[in-house]
Backbone as JSON, one array per atom type, in Angstrom:
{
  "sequence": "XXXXXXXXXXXXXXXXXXXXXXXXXXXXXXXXXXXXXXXXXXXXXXXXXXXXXXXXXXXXXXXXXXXXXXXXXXXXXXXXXXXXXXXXXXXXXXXXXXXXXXXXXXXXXXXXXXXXXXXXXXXXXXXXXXXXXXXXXXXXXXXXXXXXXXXXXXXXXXXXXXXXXXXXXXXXXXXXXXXXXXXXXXXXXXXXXXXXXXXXXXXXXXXXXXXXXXXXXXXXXXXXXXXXXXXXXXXXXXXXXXXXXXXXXXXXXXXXXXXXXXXXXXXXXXXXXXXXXX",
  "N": [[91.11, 92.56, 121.86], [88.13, 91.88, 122.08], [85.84, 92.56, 124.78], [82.99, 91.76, 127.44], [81.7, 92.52, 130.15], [80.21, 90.44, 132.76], [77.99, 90.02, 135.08], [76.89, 87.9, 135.91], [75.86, 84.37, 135.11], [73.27, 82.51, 134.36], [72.61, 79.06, 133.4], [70.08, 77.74, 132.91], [67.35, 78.98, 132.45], [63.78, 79.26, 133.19], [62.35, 81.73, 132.85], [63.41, 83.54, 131.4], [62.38, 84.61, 129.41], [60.57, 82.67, 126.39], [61.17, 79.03, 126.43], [63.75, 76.83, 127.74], [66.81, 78.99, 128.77], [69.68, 80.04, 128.67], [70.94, 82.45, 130.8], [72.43, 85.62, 130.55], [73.53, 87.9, 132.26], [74.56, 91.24, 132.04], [77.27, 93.62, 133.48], [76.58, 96.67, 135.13], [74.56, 99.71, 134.29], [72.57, 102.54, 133.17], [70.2, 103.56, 134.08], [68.7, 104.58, 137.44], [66.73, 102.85, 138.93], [64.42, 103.22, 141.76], [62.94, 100.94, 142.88], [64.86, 98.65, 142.24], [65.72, 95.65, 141.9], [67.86, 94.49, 141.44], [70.44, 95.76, 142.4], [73.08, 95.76, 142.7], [73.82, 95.52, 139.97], [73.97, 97.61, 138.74], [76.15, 99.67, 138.78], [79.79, 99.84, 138.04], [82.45, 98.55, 139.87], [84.35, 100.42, 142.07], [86.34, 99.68, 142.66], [86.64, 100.32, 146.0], [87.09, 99.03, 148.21], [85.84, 97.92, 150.78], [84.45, 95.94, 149.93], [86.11, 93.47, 150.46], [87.0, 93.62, 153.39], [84.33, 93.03, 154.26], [84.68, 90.25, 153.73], [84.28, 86.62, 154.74], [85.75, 84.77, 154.07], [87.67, 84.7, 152.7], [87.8, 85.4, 150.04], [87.89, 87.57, 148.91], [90.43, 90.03, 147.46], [92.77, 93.05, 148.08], [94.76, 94.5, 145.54], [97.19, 95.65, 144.63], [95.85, 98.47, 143.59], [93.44, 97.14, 142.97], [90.54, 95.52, 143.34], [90.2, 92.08, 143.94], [88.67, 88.99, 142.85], [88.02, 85.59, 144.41], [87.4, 82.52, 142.97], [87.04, 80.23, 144.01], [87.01, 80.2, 146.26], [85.05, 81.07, 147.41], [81.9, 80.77, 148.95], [79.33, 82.47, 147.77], [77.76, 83.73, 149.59], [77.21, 86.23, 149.41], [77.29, 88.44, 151.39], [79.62, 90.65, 150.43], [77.84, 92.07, 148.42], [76.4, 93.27, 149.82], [77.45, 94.57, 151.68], [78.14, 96.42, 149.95], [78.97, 100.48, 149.03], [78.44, 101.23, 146.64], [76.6, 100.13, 144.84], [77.11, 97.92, 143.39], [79.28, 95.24, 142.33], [82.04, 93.28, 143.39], [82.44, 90.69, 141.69], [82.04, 90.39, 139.39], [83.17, 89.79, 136.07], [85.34, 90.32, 133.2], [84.64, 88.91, 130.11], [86.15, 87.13, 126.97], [84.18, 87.03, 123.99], [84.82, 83.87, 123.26], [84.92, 82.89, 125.98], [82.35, 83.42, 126.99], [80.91, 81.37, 125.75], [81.7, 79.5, 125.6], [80.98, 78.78, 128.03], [77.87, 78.47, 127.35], [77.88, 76.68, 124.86], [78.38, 74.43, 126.88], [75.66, 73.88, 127.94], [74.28, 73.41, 125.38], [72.21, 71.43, 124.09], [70.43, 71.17, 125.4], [68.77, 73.93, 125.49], [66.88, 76.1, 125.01], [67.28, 78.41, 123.69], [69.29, 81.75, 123.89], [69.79, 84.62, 126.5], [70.2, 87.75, 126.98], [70.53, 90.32, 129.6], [70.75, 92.59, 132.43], [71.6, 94.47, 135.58], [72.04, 96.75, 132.07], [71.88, 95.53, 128.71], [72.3, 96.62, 126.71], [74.18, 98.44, 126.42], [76.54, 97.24, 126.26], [76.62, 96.67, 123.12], [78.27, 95.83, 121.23], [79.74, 93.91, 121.99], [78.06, 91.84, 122.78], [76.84, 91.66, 119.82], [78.64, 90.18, 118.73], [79.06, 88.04, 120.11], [76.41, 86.93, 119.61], [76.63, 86.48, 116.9], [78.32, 84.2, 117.02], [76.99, 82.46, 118.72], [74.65, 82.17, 117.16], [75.3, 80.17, 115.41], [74.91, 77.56, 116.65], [72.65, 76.87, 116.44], [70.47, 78.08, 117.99], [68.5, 80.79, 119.56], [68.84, 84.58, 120.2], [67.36, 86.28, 122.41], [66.61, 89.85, 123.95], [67.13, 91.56, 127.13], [65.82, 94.5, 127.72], [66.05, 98.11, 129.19], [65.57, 99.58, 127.41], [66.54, 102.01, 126.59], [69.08, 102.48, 124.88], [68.81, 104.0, 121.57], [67.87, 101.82, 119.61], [67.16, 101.84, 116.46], [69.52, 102.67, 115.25], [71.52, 100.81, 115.76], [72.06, 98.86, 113.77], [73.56, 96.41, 112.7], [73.07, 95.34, 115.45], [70.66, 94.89, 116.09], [70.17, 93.5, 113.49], [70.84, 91.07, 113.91], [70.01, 89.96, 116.93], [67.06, 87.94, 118.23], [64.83, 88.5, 119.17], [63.05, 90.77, 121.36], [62.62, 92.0, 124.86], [61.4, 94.48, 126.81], [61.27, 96.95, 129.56], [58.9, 98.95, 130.2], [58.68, 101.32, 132.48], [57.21, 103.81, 133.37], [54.46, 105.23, 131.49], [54.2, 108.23, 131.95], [56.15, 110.68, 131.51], [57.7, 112.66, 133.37], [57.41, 110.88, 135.64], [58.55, 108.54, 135.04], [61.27, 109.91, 134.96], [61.51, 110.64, 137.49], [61.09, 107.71, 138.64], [63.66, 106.69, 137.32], [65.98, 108.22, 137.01], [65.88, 109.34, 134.33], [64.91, 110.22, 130.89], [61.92, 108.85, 129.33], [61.17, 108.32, 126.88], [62.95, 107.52, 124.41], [62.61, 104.61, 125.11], [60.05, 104.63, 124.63], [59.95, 104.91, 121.67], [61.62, 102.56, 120.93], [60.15, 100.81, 121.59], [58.12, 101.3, 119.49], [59.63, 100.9, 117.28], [60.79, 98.19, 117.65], [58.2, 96.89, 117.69], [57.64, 97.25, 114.97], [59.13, 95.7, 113.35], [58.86, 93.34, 113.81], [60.36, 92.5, 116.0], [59.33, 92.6, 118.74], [59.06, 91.04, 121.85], [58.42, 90.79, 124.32], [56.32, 93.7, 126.71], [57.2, 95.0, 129.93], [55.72, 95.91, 133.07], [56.01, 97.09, 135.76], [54.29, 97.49, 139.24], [53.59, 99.55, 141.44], [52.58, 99.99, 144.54], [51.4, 103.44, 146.05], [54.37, 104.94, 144.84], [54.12, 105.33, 141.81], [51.7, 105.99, 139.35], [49.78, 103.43, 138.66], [47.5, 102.37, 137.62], [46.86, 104.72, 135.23], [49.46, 104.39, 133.8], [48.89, 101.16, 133.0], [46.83, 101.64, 131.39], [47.77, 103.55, 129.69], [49.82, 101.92, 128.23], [49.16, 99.67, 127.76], [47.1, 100.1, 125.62], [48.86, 101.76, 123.79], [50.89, 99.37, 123.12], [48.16, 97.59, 122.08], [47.7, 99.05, 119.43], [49.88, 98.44, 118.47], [50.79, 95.54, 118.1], [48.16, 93.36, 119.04], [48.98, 90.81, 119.96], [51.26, 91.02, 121.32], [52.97, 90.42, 124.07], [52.02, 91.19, 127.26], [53.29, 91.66, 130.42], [52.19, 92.42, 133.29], [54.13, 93.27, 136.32], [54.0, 92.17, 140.31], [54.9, 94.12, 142.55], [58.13, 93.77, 144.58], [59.63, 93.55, 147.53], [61.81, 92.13, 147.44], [64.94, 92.3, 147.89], [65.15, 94.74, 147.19], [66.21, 98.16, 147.92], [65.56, 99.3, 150.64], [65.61, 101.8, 151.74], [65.27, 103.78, 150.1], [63.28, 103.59, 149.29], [59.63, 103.3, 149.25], [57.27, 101.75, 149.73], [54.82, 98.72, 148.88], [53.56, 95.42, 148.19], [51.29, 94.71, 146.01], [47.73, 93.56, 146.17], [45.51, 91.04, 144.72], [42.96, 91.76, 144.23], [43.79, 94.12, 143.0], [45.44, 93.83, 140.93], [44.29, 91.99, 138.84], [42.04, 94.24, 138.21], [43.94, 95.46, 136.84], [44.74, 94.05, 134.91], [42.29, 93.57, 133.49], [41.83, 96.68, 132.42], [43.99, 96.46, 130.65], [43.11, 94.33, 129.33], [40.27, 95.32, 128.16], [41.55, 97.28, 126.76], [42.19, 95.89, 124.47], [44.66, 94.0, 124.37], [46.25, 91.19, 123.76], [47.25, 89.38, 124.83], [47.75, 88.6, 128.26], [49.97, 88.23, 130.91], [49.63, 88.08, 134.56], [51.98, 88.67, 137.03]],
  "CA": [[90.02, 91.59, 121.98], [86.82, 92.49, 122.45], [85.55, 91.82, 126.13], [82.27, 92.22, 128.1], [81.57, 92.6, 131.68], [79.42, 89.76, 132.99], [77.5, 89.89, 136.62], [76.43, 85.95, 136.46], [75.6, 83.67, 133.86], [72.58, 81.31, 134.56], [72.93, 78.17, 132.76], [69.04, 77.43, 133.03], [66.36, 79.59, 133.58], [62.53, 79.3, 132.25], [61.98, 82.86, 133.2], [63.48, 84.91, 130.97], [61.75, 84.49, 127.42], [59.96, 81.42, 126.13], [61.88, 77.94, 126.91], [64.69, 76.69, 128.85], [67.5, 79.25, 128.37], [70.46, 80.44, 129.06], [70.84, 83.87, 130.99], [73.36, 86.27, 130.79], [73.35, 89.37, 133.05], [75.66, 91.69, 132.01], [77.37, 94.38, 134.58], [76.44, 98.28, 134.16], [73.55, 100.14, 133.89], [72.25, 103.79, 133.14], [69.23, 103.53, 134.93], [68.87, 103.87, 139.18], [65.35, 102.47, 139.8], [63.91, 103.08, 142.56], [62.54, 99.39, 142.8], [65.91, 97.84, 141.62], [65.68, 94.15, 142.02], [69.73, 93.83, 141.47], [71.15, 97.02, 142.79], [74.5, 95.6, 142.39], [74.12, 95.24, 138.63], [73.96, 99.08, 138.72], [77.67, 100.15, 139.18], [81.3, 99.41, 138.05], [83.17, 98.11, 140.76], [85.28, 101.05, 142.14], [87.96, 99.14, 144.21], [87.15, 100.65, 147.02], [87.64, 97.4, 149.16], [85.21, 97.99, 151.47], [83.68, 94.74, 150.62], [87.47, 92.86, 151.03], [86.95, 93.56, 154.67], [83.48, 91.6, 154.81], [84.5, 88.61, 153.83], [85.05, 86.17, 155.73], [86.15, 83.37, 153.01], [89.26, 85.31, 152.07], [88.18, 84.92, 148.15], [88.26, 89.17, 148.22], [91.74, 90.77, 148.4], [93.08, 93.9, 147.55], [96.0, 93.33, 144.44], [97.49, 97.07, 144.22], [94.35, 99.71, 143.78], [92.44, 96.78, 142.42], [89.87, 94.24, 144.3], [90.36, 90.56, 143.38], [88.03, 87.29, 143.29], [88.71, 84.03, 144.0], [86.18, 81.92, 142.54], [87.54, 78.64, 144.48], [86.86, 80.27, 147.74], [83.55, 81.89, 147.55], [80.83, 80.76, 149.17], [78.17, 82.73, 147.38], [77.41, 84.12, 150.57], [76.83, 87.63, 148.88], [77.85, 89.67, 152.11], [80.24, 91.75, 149.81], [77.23, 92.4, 148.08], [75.44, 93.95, 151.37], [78.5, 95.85, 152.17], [78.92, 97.36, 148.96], [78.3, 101.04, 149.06], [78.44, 102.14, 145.42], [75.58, 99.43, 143.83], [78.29, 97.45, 142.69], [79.44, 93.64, 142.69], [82.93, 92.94, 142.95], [82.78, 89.1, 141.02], [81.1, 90.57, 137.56], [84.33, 89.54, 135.55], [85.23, 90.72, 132.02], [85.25, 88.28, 129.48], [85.64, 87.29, 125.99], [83.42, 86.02, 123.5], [84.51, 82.94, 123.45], [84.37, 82.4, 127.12], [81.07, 82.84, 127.17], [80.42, 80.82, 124.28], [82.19, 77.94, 126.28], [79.47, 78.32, 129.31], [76.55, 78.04, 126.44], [78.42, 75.43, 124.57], [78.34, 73.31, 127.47], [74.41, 73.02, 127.86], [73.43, 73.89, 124.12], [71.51, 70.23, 123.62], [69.45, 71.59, 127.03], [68.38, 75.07, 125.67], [66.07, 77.0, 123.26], [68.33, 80.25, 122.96], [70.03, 82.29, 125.14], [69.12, 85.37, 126.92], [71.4, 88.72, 127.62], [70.05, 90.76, 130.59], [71.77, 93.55, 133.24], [72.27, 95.51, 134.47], [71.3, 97.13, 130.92], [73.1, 94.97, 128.34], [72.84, 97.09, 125.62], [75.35, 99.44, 126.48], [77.24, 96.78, 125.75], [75.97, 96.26, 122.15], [79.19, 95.72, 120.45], [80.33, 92.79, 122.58], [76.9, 91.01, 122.33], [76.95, 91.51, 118.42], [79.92, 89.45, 118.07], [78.66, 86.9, 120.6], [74.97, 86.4, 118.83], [76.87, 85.61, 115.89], [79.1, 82.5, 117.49], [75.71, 81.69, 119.16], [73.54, 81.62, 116.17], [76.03, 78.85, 114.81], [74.56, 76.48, 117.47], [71.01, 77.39, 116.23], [69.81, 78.64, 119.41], [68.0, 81.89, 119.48], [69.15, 85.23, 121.29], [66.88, 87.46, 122.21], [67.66, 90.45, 124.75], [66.03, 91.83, 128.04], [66.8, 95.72, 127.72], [65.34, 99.24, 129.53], [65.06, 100.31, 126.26], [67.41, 103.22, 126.81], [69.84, 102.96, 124.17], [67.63, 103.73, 120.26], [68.53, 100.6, 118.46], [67.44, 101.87, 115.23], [70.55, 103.21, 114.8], [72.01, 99.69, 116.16], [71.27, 97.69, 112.59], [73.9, 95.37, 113.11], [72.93, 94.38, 116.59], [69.12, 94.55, 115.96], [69.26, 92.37, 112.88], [71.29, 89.94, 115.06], [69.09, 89.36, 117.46], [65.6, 87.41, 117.42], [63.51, 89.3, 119.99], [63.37, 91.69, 122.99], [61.86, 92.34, 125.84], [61.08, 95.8, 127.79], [60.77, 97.51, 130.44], [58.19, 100.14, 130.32], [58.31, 101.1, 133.74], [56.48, 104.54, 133.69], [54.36, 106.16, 130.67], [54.3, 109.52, 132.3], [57.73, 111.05, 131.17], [58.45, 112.9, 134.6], [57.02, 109.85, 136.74], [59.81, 107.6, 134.74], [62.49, 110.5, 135.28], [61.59, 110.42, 138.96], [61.49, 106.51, 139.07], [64.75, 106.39, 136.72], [66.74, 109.17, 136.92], [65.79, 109.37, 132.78], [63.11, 109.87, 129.73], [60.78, 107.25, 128.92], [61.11, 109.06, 125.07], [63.76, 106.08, 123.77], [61.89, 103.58, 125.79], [58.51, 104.03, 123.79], [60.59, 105.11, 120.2], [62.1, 101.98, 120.98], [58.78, 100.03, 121.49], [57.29, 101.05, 118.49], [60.34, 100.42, 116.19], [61.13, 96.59, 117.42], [57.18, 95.77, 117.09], [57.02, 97.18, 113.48], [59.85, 94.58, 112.87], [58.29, 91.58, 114.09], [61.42, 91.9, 117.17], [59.4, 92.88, 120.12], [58.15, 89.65, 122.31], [57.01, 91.26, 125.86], [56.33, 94.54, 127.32], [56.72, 94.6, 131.13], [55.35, 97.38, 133.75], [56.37, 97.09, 137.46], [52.98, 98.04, 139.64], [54.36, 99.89, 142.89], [51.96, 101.5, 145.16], [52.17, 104.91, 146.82], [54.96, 105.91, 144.21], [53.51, 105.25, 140.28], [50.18, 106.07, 138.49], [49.54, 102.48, 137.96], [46.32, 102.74, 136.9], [46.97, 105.46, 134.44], [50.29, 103.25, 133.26], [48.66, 100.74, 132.36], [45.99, 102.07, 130.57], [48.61, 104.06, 128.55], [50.97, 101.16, 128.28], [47.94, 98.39, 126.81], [46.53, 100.42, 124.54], [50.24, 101.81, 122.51], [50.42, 97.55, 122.51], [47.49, 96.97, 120.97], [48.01, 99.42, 118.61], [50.9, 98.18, 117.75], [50.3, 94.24, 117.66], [47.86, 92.85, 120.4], [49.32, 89.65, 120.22], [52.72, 91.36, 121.74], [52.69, 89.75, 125.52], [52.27, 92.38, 128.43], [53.52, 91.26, 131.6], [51.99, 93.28, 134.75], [54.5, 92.68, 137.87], [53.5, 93.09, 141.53], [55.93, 95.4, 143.49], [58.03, 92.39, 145.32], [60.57, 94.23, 148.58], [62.98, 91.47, 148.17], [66.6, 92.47, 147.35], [65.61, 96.54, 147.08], [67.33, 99.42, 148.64], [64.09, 99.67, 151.11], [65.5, 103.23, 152.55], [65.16, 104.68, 148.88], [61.52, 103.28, 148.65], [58.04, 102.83, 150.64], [55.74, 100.35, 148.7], [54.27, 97.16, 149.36], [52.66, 94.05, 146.98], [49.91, 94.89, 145.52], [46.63, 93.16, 145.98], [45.21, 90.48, 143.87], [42.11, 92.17, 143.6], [44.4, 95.36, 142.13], [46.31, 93.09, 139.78], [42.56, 91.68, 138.51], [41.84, 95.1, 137.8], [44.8, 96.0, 135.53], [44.58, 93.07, 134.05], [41.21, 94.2, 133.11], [42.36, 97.29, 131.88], [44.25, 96.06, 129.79], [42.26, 93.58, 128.05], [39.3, 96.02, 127.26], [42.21, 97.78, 125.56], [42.56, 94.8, 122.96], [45.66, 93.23, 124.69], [45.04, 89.83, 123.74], [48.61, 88.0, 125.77], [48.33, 89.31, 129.04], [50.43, 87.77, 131.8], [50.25, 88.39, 135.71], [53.22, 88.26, 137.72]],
  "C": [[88.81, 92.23, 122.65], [86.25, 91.82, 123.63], [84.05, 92.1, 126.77], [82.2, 91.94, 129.14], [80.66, 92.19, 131.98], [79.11, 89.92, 134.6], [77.72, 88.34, 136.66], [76.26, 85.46, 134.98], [74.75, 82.67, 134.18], [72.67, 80.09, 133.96], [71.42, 77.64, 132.54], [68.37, 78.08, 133.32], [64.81, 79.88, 132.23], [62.13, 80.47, 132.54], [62.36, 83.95, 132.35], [63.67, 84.53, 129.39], [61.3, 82.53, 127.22], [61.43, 80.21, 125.81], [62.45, 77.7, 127.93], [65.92, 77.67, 127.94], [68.38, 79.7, 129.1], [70.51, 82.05, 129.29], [72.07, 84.21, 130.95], [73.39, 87.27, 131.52], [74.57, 90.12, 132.91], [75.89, 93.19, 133.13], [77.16, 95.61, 133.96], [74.77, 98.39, 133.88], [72.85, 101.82, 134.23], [71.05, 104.22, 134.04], [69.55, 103.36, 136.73], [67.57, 104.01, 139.55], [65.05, 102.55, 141.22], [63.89, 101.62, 143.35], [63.46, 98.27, 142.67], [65.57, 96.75, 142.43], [67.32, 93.86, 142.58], [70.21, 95.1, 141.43], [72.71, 96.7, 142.78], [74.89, 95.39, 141.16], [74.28, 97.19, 138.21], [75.59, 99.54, 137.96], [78.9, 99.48, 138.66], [82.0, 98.88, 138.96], [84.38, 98.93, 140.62], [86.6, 101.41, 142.65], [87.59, 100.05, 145.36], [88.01, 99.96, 148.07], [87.09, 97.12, 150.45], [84.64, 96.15, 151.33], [84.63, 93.5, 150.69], [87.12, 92.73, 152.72], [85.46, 92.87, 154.84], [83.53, 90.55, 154.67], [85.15, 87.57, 154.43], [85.52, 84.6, 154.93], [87.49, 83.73, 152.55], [89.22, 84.98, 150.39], [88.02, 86.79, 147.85], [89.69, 89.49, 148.94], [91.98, 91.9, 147.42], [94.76, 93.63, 146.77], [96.39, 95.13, 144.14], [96.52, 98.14, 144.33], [93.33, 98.41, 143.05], [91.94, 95.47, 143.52], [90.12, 92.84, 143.35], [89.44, 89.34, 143.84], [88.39, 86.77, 143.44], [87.62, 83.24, 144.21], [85.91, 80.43, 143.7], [87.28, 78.91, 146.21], [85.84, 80.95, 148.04], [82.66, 80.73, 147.54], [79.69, 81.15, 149.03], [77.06, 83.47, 148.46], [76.64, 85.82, 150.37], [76.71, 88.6, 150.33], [78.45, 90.69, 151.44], [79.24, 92.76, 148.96], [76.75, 93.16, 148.97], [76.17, 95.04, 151.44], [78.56, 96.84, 151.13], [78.17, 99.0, 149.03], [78.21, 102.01, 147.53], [77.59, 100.91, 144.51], [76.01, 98.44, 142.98], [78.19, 95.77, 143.33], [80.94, 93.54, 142.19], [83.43, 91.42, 141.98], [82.17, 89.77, 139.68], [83.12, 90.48, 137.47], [84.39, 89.74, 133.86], [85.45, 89.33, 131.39], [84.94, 87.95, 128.07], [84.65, 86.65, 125.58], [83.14, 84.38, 123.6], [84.42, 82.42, 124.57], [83.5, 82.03, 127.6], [80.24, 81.91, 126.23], [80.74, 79.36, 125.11], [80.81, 77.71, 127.1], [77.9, 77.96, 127.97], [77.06, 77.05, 125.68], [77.84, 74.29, 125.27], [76.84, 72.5, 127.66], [73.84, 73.52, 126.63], [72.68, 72.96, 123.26], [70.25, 70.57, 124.58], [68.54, 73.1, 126.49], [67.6, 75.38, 124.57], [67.19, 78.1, 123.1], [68.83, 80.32, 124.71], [69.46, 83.85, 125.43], [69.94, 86.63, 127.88], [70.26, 89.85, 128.21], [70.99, 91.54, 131.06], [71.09, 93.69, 134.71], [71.48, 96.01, 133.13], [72.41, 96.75, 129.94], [73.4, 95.38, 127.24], [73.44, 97.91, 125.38], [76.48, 98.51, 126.17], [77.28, 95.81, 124.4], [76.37, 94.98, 121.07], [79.76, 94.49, 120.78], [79.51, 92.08, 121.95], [76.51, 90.65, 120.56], [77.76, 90.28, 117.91], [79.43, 88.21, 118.98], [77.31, 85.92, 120.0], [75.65, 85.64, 117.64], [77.64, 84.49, 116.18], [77.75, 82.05, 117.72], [74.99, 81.12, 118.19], [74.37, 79.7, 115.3], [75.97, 77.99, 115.61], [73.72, 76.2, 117.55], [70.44, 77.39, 117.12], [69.98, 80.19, 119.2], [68.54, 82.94, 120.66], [68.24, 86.49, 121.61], [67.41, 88.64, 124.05], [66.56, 91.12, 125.45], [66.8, 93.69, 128.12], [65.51, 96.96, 128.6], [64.85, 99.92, 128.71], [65.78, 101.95, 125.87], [68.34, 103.84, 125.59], [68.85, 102.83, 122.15], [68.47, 102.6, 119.44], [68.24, 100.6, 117.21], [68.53, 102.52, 114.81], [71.58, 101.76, 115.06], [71.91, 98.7, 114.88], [72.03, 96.21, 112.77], [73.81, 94.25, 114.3], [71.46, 93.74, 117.07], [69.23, 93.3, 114.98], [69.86, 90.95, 113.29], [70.34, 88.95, 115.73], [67.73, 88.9, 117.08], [64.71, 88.19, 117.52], [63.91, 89.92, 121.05], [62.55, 91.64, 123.7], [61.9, 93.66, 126.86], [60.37, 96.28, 128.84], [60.14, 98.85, 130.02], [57.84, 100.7, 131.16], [57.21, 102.53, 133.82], [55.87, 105.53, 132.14], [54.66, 107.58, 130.88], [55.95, 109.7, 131.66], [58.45, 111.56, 132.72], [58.27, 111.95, 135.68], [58.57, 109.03, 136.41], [60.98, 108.39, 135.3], [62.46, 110.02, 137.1], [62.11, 108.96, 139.52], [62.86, 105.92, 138.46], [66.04, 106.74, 136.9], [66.58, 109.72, 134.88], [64.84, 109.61, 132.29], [63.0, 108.88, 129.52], [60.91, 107.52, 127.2], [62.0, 108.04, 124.19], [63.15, 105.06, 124.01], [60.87, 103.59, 124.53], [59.01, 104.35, 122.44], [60.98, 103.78, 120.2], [61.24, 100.69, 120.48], [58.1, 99.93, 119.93], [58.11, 100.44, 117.21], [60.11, 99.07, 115.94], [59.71, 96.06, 116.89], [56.73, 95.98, 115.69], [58.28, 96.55, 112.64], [59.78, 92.89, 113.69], [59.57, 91.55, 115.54], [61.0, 92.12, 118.76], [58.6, 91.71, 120.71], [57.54, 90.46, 123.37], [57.69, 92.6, 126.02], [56.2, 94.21, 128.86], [56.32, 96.02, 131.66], [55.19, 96.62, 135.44], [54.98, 97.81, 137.83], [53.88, 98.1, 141.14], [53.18, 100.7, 143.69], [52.51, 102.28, 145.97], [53.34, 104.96, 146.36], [54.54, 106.01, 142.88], [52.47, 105.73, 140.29], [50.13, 104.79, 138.2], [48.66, 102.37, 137.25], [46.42, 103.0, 135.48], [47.93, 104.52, 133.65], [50.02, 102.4, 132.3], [47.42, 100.59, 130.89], [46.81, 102.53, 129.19], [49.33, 102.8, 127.55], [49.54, 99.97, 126.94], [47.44, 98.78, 126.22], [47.73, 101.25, 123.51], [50.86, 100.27, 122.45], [49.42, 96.82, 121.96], [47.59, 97.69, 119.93], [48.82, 99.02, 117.7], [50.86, 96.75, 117.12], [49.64, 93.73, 118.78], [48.47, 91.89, 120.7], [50.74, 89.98, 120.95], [52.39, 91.43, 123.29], [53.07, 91.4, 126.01], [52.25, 91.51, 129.65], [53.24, 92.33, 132.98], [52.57, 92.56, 135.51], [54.15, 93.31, 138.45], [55.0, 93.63, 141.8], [56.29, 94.1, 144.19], [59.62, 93.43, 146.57], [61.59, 93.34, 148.7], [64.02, 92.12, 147.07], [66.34, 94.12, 147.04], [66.0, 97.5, 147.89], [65.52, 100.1, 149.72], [64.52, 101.46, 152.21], [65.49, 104.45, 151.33], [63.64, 105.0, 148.09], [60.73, 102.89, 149.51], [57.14, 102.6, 150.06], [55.53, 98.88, 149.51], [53.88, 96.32, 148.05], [51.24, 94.29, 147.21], [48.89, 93.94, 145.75], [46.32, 92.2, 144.83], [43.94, 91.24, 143.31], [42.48, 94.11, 142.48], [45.01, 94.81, 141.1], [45.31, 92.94, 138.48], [42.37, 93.06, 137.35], [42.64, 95.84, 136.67], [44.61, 94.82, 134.65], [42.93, 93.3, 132.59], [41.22, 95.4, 132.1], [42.84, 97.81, 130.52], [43.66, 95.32, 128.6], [41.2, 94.03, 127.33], [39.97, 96.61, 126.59], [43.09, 97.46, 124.54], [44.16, 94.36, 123.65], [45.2, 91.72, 124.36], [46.36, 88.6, 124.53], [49.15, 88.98, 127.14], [48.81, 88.14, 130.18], [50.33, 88.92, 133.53], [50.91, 88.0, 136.36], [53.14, 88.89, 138.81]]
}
């Protein structure tokens, strides 16, 4: 049976792609941002059991070499999270298709589509393939929030699946991205140009960090290979935000409104015509 490895599962969230939809966040990801938002979507969970000993709910125990949840006794308290020292989340839980098909089931009168996230969820392509298609039989749309990492024209079955995507473009430079990634940006923008010359790419995003990026430069690069491609294809500039990141890996702050302004700007003399600030 075919299984995937889920972090969370939102049941509601207007944030990630047009409507009310359902999120998925799946566990795992090739990328180690700098900036990470969810540094525990990173990592596998390597039993150590380090984060068994922070909790003080008794819903972590050690079960042979393996860590164990207990859903019924967690408080959500996300200490184990704190403790963890490998980027990891011991509650991401494998499961099948139809499991998660049950959690979207339940509010699928409530939702426009649904919405698979990470972590990076297209390392887990093969799962999600088989889930889009239960989904689509509830006619609710799936589109997918990816780094752009893995080339999905070679993916046909899981591209013509889905509706739409969304990307991270975090650094044009190629060695700026390696630095801020550990990776090339070279799949990322192959990636870009494929989905928008099939009508599948909805937004580009670009993180704005000062004192470590070229933002500037970024976005200059970034809003003008989107208008090229289709202006009407949303660009989302985010500020740099210090909550939930690994702040001894990084030394930034939140940007300025009157620096936001300015990309925004940027951008729009270089024919962007759907720009969002965040």
């Amino acid at each position: 049976m075919c299984k995937g490895l889920v972090n969370r599962i939102l049941p509601f969230s207007s944030v990630d792609g047009p409507g009310n939809r359902s999120a998925i966040f799946m566990q795992g990801c090739n990328f180690n941002c700098l900036y990470c938002h969810n540094p525990e979507t990173i990592n596998i969970c390597n039993n150590c059991g380090v984060c068994v000993k922070s909790c003080k709910y008794e819903s972590l125990s050690n079960k042979g070499k393996e860590v164990i949840w207990n859903l019924k006794n967690c408080k959500q308290c996300d200490i184990c999270l704190k403790s963890c020292p490998n980027d990891s989340n011991p509650k991401s839980i494998y499961m099948s298709v139809d499991e998660v098909y049950e959690q979207i089931y339940k509010v699928k009168s409530f939702i426009s589509g649904i919405t698979v996230s990470g972590g990076e969820c297209t390392l887990q392509h093969e799962f999600l393939t088989k889930l889009f298609i239960k989904v689509k039989e509830l006619g609710l749309t799936c589109y997918v929030d990816t780094n752009g990492s893995i080339p999905l024209k070679y993916k046909k079955d899981f591209v013509d699946i889905m509706d739409m995507s969304m990307i991270d473009l975090k650094s044009y430079d190629e060695d700026e991205h390696k630095m801020l990634t550990g990776m090339s940006n070279k799949n990322v923008i192959e990636n870009i140009k494929y989905l928008a010359s099939i009508d599948k790419l909805y937004e580009v995003r670009t993180v704005i960090v000062p004192n470590v990026l070229n933002n500037h430069y970024n976005v200059d690069k970034i809003s003008k290979l989107i208008a090229s491609l289709n202006p009407n294809i949303r660009y989302k500039i985010i500020r740099y935000r210090n909550h939930g990141v690994r702040t001894d890996i990084i030394n930034s702050y939140t940007p300025s409104d009157d620096m936001m302004n300015e990309l925004h700007q940027i951008a729009s003399n270089n024919g962007c015509k759907n720009i969002i600030l965040l």
